[in-house]
C-alpha positions as a Markdown table, in Angstrom:
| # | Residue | x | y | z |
|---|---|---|---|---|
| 1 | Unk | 94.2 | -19.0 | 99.4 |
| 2 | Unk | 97.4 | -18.5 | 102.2 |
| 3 | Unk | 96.2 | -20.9 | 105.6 |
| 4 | Unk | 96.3 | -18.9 | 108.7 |
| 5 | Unk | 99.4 | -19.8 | 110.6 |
| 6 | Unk | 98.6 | -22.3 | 113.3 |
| 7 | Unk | 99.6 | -21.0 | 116.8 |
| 8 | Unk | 102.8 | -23.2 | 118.4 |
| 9 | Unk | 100.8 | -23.6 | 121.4 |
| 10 | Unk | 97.5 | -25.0 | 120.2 |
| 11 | Unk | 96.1 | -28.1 | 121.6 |
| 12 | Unk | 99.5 | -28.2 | 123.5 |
| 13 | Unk | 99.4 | -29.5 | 127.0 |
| 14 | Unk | 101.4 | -26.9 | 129.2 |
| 15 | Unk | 101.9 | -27.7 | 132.8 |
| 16 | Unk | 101.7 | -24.6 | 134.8 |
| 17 | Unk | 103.6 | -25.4 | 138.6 |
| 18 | Unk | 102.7 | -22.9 | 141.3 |
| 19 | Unk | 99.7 | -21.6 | 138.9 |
| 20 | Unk | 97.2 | -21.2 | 141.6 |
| 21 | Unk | 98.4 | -17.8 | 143.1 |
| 22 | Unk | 98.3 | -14.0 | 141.3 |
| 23 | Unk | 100.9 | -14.9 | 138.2 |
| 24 | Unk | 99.6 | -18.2 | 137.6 |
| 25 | Unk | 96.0 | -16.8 | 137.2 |
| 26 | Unk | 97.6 | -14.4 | 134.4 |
| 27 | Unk | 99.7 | -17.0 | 132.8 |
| 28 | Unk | 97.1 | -19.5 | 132.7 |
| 29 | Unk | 94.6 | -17.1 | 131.4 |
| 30 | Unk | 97.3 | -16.1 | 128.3 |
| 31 | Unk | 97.6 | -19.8 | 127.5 |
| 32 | Unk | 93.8 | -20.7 | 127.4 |
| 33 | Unk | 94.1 | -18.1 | 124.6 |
| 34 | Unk | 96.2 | -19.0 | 122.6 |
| 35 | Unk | 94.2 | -22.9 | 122.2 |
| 36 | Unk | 96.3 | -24.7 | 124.9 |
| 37 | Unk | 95.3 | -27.2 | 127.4 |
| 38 | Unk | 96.9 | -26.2 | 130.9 |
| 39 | Unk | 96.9 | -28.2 | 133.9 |
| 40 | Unk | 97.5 | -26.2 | 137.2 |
| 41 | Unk | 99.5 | -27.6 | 139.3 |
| 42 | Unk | 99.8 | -26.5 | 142.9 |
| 43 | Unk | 99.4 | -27.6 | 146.7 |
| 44 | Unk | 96.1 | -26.1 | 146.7 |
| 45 | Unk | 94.8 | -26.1 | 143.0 |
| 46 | Unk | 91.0 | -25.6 | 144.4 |
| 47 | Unk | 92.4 | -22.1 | 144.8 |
| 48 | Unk | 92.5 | -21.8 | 140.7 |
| 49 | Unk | 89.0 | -23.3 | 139.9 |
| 50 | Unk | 87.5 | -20.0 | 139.2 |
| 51 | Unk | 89.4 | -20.3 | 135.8 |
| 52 | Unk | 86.9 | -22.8 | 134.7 |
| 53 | Unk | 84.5 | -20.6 | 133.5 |
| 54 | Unk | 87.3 | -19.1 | 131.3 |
| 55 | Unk | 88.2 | -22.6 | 129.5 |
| 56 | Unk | 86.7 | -24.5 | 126.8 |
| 57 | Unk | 85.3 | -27.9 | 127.9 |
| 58 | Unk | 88.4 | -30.3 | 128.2 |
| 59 | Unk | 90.8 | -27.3 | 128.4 |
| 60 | Unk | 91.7 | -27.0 | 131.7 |
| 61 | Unk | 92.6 | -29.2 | 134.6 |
| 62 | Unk | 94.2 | -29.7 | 138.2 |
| 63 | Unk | 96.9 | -31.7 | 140.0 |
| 64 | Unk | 97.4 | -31.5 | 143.2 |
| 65 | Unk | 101.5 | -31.3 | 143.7 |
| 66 | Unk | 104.2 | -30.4 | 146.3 |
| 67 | Unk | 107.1 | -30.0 | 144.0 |
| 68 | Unk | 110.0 | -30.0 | 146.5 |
| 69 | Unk | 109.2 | -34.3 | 145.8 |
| 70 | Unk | 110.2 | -35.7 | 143.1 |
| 71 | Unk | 107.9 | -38.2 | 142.6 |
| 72 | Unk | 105.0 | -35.4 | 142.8 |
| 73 | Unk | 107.2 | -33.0 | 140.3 |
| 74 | Unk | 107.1 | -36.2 | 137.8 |
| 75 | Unk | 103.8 | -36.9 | 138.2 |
| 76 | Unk | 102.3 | -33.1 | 138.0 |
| 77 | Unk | 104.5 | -33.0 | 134.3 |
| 78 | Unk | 103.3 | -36.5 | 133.2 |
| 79 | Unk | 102.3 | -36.3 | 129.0 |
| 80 | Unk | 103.2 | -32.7 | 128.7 |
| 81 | Unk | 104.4 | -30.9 | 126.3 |
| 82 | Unk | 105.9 | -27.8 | 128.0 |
| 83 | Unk | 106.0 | -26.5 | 131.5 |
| 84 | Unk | 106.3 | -23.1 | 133.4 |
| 85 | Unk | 107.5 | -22.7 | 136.9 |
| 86 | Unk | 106.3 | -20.6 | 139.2 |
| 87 | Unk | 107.0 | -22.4 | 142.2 |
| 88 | Unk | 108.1 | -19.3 | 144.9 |
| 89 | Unk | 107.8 | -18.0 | 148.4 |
| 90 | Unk | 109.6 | -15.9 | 151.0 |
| 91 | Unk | 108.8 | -18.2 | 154.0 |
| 92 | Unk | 110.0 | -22.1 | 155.4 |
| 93 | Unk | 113.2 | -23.5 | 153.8 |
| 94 | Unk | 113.8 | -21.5 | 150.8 |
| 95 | Unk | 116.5 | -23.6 | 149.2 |
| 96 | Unk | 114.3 | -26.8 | 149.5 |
| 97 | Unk | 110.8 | -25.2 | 148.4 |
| 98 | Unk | 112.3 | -22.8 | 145.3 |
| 99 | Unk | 115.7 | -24.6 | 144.3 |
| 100 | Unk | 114.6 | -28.0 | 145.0 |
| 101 | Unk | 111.3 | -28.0 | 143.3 |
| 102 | Unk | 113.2 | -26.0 | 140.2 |
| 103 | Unk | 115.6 | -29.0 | 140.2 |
| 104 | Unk | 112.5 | -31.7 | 140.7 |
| 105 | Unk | 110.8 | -30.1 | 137.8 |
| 106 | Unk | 113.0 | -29.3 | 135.2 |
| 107 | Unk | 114.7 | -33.2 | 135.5 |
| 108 | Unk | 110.8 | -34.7 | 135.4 |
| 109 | Unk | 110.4 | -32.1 | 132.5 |
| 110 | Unk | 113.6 | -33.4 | 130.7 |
| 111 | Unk | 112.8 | -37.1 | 131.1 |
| 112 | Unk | 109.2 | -36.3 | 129.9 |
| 113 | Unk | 110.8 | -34.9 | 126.7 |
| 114 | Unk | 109.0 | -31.9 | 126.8 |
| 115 | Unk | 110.1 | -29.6 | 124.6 |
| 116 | Unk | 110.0 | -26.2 | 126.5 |
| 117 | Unk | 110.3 | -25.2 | 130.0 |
| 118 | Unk | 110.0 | -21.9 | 131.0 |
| 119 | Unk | 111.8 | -21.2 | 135.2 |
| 120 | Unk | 110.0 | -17.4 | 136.5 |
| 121 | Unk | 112.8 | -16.7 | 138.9 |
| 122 | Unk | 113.6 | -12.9 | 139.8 |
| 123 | Unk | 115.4 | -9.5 | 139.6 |
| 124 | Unk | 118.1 | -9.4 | 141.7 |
| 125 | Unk | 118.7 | -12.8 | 142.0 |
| 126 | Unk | 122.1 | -13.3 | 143.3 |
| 127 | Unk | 124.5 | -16.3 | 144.7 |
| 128 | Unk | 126.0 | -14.0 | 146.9 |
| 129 | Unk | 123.1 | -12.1 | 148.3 |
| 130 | Unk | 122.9 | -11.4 | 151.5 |
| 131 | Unk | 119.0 | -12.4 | 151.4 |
| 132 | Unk | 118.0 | -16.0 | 151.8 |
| 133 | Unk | 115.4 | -15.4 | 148.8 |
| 134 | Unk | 118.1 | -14.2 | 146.0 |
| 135 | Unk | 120.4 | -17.1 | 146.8 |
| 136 | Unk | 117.7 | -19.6 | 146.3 |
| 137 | Unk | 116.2 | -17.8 | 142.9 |
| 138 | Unk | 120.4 | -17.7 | 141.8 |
| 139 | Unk | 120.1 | -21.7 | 142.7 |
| 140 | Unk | 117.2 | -22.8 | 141.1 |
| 141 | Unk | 118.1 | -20.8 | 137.9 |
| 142 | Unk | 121.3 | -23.3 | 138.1 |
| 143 | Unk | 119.5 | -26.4 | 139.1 |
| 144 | Unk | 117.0 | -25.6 | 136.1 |
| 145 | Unk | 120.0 | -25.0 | 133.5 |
| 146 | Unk | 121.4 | -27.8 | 134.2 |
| 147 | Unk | 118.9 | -30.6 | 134.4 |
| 148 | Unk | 116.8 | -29.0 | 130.8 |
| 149 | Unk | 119.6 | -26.9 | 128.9 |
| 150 | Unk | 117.5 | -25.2 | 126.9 |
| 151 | Unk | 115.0 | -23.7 | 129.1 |
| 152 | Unk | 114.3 | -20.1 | 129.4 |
| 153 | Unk | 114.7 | -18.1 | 132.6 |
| 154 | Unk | 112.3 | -15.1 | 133.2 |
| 155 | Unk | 113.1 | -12.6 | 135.5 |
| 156 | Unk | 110.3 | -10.2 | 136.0 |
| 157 | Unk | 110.6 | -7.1 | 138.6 |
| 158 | Unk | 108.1 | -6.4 | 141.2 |
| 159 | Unk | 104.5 | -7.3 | 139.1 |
| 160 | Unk | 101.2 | -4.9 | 140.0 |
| 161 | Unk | 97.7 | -5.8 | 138.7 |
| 162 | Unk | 94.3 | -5.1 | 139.8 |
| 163 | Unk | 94.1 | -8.1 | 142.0 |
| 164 | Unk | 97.7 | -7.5 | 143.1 |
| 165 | Unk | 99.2 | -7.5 | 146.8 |
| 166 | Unk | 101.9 | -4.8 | 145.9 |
| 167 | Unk | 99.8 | -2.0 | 144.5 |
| 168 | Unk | 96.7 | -2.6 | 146.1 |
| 169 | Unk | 98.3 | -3.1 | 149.8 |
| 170 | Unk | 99.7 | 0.7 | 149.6 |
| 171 | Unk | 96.1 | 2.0 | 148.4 |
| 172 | Unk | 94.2 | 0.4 | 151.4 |
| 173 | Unk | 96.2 | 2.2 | 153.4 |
| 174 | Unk | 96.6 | 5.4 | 152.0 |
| 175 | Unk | 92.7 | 5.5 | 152.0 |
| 176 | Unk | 93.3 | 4.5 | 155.6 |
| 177 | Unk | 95.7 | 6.4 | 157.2 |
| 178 | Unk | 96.2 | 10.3 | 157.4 |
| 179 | Unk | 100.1 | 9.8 | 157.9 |
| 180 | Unk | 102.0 | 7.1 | 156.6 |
| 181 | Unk | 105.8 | 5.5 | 157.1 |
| 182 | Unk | 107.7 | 5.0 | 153.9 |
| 183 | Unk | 110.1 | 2.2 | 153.3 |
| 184 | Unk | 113.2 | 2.7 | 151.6 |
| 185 | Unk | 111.8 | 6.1 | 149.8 |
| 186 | Unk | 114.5 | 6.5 | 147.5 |
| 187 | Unk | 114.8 | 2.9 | 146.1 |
| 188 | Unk | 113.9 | 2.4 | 142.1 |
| 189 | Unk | 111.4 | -0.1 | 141.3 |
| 190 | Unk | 110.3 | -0.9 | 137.3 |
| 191 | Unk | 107.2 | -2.3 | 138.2 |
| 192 | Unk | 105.6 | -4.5 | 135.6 |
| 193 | Unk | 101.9 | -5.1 | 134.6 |
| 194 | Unk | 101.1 | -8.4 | 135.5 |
| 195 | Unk | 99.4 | -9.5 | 132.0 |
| 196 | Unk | 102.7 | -8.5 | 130.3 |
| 197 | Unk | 104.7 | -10.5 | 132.5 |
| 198 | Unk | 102.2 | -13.6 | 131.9 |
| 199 | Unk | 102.7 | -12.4 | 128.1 |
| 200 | Unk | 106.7 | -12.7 | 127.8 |
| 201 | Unk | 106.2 | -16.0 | 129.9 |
| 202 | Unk | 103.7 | -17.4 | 127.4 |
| 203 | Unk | 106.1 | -15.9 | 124.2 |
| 204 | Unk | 109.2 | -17.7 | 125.4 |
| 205 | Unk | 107.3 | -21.2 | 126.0 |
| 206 | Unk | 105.8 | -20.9 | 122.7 |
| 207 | Unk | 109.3 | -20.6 | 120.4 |
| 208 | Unk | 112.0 | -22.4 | 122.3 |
| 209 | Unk | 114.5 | -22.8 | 119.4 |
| 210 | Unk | 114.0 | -18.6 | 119.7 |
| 211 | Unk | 114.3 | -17.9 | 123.2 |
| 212 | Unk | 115.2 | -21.0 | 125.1 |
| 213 | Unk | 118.9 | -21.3 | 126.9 |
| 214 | Unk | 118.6 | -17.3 | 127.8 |
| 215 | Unk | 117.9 | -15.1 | 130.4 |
| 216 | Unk | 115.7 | -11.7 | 130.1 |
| 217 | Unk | 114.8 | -9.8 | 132.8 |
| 218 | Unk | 111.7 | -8.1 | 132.3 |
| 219 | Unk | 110.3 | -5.0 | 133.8 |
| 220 | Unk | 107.7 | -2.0 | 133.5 |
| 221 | Unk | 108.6 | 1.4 | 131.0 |
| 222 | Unk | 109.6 | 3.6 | 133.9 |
| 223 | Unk | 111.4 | 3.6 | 137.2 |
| 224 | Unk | 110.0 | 5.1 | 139.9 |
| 225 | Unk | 110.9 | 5.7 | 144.0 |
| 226 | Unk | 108.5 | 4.1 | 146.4 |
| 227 | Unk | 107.7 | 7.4 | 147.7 |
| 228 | Unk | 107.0 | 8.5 | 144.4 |
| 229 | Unk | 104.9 | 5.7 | 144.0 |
| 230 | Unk | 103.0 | 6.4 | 147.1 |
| 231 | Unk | 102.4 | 9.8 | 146.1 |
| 232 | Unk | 101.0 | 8.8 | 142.6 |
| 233 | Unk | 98.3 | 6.5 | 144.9 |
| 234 | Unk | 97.5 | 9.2 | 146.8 |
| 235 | Unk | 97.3 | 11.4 | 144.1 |
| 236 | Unk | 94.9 | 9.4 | 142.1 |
| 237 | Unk | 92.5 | 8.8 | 145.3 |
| 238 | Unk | 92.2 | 12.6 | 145.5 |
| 239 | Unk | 93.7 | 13.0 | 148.4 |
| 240 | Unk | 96.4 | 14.9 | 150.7 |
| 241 | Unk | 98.7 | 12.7 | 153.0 |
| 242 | Unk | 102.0 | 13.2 | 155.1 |
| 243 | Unk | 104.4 | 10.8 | 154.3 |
| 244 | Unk | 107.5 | 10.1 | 156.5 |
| 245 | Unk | 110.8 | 8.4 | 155.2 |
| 246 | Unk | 111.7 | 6.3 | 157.6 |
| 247 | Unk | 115.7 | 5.9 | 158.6 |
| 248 | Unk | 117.0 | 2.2 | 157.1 |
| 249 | Unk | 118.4 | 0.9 | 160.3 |
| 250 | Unk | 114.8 | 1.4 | 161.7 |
| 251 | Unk | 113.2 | -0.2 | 158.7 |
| 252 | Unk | 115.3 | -3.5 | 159.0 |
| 253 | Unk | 114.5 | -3.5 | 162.7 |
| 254 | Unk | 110.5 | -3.2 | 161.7 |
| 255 | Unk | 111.4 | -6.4 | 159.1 |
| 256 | Unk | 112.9 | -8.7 | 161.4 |
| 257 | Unk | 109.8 | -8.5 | 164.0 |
| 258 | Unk | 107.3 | -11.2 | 163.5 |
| 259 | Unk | 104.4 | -10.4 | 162.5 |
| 260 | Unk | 105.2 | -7.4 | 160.1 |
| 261 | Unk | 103.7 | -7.4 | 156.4 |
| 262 | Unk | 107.3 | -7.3 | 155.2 |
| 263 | Unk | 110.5 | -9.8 | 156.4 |
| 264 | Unk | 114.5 | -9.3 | 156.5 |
| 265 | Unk | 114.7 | -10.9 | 152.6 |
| 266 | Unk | 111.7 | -8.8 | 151.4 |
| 267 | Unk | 113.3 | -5.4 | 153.2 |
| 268 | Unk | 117.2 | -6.1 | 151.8 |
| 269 | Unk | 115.8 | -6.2 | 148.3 |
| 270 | Unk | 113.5 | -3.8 | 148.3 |
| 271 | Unk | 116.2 | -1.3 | 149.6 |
| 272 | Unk | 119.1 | -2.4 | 146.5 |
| 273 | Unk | 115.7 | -1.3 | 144.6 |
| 274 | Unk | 114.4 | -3.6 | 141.9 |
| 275 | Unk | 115.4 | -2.8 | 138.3 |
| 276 | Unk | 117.2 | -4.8 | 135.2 |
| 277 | Unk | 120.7 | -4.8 | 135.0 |
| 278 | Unk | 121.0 | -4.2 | 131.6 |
| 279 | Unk | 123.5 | -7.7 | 131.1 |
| 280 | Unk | 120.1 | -9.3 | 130.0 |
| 281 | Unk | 118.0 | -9.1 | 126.6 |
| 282 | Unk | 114.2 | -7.7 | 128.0 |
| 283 | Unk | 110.6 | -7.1 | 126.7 |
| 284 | Unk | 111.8 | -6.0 | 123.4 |
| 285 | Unk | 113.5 | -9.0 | 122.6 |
| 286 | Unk | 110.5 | -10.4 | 123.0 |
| 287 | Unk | 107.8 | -8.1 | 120.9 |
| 288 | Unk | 106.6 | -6.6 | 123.7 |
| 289 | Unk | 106.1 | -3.2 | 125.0 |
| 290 | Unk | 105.2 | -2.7 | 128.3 |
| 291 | Unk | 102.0 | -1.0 | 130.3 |
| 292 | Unk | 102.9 | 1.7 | 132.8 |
| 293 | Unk | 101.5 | 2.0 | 136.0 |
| 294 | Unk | 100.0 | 5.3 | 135.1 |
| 295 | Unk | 97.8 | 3.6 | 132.6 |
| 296 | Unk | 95.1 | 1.6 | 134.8 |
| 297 | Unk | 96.2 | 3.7 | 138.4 |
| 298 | Unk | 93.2 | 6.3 | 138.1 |
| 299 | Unk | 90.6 | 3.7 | 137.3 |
| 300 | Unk | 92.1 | 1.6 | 140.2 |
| 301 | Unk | 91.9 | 3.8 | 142.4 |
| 302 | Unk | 88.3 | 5.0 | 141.8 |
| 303 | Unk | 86.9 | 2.7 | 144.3 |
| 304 | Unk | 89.2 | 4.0 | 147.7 |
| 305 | Unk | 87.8 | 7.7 | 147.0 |
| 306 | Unk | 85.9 | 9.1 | 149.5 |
| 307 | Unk | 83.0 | 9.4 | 147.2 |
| 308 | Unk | 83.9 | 6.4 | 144.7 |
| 309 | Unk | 82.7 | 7.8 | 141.1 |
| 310 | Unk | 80.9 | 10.6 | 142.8 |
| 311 | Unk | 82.8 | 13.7 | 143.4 |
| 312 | Unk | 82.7 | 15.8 | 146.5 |
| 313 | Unk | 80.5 | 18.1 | 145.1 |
| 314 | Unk | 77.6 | 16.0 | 143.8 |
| 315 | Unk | 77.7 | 13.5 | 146.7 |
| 316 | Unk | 77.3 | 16.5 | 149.0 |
């Protein structure tokens, strides 16, 4: 009788750093699967307990840690066996929080002797950037080389989900507003479902000898325009707006006001768009083929119709 192949990531201890926001969620969520323990590690962890119900008793626990210390970093990775790091944000000092807790983690990983680390950085991370956020991502993908050699960097485009900020944000208001600004209309995005992003992540930390000491850049099946993409939420809420490209020296004056849902960083990258370069292995490398949006946008979407499942016609 031929034993069923024991997953690589059963009953391993995987430290997930940053896992209380909208990836971590997914990632953590793909390793509970797959039989391993995972600890969440974040400033705020309480902000990742509703994954308890999803965990086998003993599966899952929390550490409260602020990475950009060392002595946190080392203690948040104490006894594991592998670590993801999704430590990221596009306010404060971005060197110290994204580079600095990259390089905290990956040397705590390395004198741990755990024997995978997986480092989420980004598309369009760059050294020479003009945006604050690229240079950082560019840095900590450094730092993370060369404190653990062998660890894999992931760099996933622009991610959507049903619980998303991204897609979610542009369907409130369009369900809001009769007329609407568009930002950087012509700039490609891949966008990526979230749960295949949380999917490669989960695929490289399970088979280092595989996939560790590379880069892939990871992204959705199609590129698309922003005002394309805007069009296609509209479309899907039944209903007709104006839309109104606005001019890019108007857009970086709307970013650099405080206040504003988008900032400098977030507007420079969005207009360079936000697709693979092609110098990188991707999904496929990795078994994977990814979702398009298209795929879960009409059931999305359902709920910011006028009449929800109810058309026109029968709600009367």
């Amino acid at each position: 009788m031929k034993m069923a192949r024991r997953d690589p990531l059963d009953g391993k201890l995987v430290i997930v750093v940053g896992g209380s926001g909208f990836v971590g969620d997914h990632v953590a969520q793909a390793l509970l699967a797959r039989g391993a323990r995972v600890r969440v590690a974040s400033r705020h962890p309480e902000k990742a307990y509703r994954l308890k119900t999803l965990a086998q008793l003993g599966q899952i626990q929390f550490a409260r840690c602020d990475a950009t210390r060392a002595d946190s970093a080392a203690a948040a990775v104490s006894g594991a066996d592998a670590v993801v790091n999704l430590v990221g944000s596009f306010e404060g000092d971005l060197m110290k929080t994204i580079a600095g807790s990259a390089a905290n983690l990956a040397k705590a990983a390395a004198e741990a002797g755990c024997g995978a680390f997986v480092h989420v950085s980004a598309i369009g991370a760059d050294a020479d950037s003009p945006a604050g956020y690229a240079q950082a991502k560019a840095a900590s993908e450094a730092e993370v080389l060369s404190a653990f050699p062998n660890a894999t960097i992931v760099r996933p485009s622009v991610l959507f989900g049903e619980d998303d900020n991204f897609v979610q944000m542009f369907a409130g208001l369009v369900s809001t507003f009769p007329v609407l600004p568009v930002f950087a209309p012509t700039a490609p995005i891949q966008a990526l479902y979230v749960d295949d992003a949380a999917t490669a992540i989960v695929v490289a930390l399970a088979d280092p000898a595989a996939h560790g000491g590379k880069t892939f850049e990871i992204a959705g099946p199609e590129p698309i325009t922003m005002r394309q993409l805007n069009e296609r939420i509209t479309a899907a809420q039944n209903r007709k707006r104006t839309f109104i490209d606005v001019p890019d020296g108007a857009s970086a004056l709307f970013a650099s006001l405080p206040g504003t849902p988008m900032n400098s960083d977030q507007w420079t990258l969005l207009k360079s768009g936000n697709r693979p370069s092609g110098d990188h292995p991707g999904l496929a490398e990795l078994g994977i083929t990814p979702r398009p949006l298209g795929l879960f946008l009409d059931r999305w979407m359902t709920r910011y119709r006028k009449h929800g499942r109810f058309n026109e016609k029968l709600a009367g």
